[in-house]
N, C-alpha and C positions, 0 to 999 in steps of 0.2 A: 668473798670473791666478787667482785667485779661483775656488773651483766658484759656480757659480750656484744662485741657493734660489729656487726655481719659484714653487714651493706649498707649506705647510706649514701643518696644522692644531693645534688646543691648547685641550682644557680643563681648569679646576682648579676645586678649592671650597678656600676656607678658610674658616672660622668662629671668631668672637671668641667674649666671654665673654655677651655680651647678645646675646638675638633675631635685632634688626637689625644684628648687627654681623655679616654674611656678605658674601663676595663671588664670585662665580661667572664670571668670565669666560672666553669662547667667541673664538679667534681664530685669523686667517690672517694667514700673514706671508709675504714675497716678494719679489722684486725689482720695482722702482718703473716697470721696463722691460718688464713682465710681465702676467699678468694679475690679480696682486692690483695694481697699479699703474692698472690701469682699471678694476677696481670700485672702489678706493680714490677715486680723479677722479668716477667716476661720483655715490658716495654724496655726497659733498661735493656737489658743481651739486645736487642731489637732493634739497633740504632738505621735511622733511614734517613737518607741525604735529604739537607732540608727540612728534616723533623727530628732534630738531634734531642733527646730526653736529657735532663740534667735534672739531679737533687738542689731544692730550693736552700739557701746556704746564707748565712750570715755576713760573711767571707770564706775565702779559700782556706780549708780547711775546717770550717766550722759549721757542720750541716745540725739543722734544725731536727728538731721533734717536735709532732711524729713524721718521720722520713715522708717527705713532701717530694713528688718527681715532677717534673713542668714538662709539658707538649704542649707545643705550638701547635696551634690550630692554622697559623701561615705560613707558606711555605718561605724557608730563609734562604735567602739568598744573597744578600749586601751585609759584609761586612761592619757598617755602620748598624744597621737594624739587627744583627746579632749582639754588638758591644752595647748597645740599648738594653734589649730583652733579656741580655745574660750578664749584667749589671744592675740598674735601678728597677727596673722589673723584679728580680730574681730577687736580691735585697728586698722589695718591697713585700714578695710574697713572702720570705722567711720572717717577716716582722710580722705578717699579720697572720701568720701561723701560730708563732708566740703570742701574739695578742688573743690569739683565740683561747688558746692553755691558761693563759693569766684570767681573764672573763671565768674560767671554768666551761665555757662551751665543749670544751674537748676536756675530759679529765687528768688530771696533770698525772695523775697516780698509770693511767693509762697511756700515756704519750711513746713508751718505749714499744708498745704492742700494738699501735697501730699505725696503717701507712693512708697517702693522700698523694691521689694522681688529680692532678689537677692540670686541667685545659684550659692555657694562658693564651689569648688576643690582645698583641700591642699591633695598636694601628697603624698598616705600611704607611699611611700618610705620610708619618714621622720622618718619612726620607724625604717629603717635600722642603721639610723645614730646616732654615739655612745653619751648617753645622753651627755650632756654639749657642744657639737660639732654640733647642730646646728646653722646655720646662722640668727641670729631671725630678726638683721637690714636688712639682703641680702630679709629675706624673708619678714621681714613690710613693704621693701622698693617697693617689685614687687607687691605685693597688692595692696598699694595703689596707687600707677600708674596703676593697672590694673583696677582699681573703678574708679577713674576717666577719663581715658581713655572709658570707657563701658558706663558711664551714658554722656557723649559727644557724644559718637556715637547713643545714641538713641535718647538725645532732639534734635540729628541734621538729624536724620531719615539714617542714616551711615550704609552700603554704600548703593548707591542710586541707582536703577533700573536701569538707562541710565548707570551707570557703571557695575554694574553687567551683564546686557546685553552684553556691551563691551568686559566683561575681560572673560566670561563665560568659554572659553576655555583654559585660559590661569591662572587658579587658580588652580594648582594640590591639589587635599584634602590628605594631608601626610596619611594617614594610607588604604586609597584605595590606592594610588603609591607604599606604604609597602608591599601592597597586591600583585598586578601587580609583583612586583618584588619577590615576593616568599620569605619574609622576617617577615611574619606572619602566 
């Protein structure tokens, strides 16, 4: 049998080559028997205007393993920024959920018994840019590098206290240094 994955946390940034072409996801991942399995349930029943939760999907009809739920960390409101986020987003996460199961980061043997709430940031900027002119591969492609990249770093417990320890001082947080610097 199988060890059991309780609880496990994971964050990443990747960044493209434009502005909005970042993605930052924030996730826990666990057994569907567990208690990520009932906030997972919970957020789903849960729906809140603006924060609507949807299972990461292939296509229509074809949701991935292990059941993957997205929350917006922005509040949606434009049409255009939902057919974004709930298209080449959404695709891009189920690709690098499977790319995670293929790696073996996630056990494949395990993929039906666990779930992944995952906190997706596509940047409002996106509605600056004139429609037909955005990057949809620049931007499927940092997704899902940045899903796979985040659920690696949590089955491997990423980064690790003896490092964290280590580097403590020497990890500037950008937007406190923004600060510091009188730039916000």
């Amino acid at each position: 049998m199988a060890k059991r994955i309780i609880l496990r946390t994971g964050e990443a940034l990747v960044e493209g080559a434009l502005d909005y072409l970042c993605a930052e996801p924030e996730i826990v991942i666990g057994e569907l028997d567990g208690p990520v399995g009932t906030a997972l349930a919970t957020l789903l029943g849960d729906q809140v205007k603006g924060h609507t939760k949807v299972f990461a999907i292939l296509n229509s009809d074809v949701q991935v393993k292990p059941a993957t739920l997205m929350v917006s960390k922005v509040t949606v409101s434009d049409s255009r920024y939902t057919n974004i986020l709930m298209g080449t987003v959404q695709a891009a996460i189920a690709h690098g959920v499977l790319d995670a199961v293929r790696a073996g980061d996630i056990p494949k043997k395990k993929a039906n018994e666990l779930g992944i709430i995952y906190s997706v940031w596509l940047d409002p900027a996106i509605l600056k840019v004139p429609k037909g002119k955005v990057d949809h591969a620049g931007l499927f492609n940092v997704h899902r590098e940045a899903t796979a990249k985040v659920i690696k770093k949590a089955m491997a417990g990423e980064p690790g206290i003896d490092w964290l320890l280590k580097n403590q001082d020497s990890v500037p947080h950008y937007f406190h240094q923004q600060g510091l610097e009188g730039n916000i």
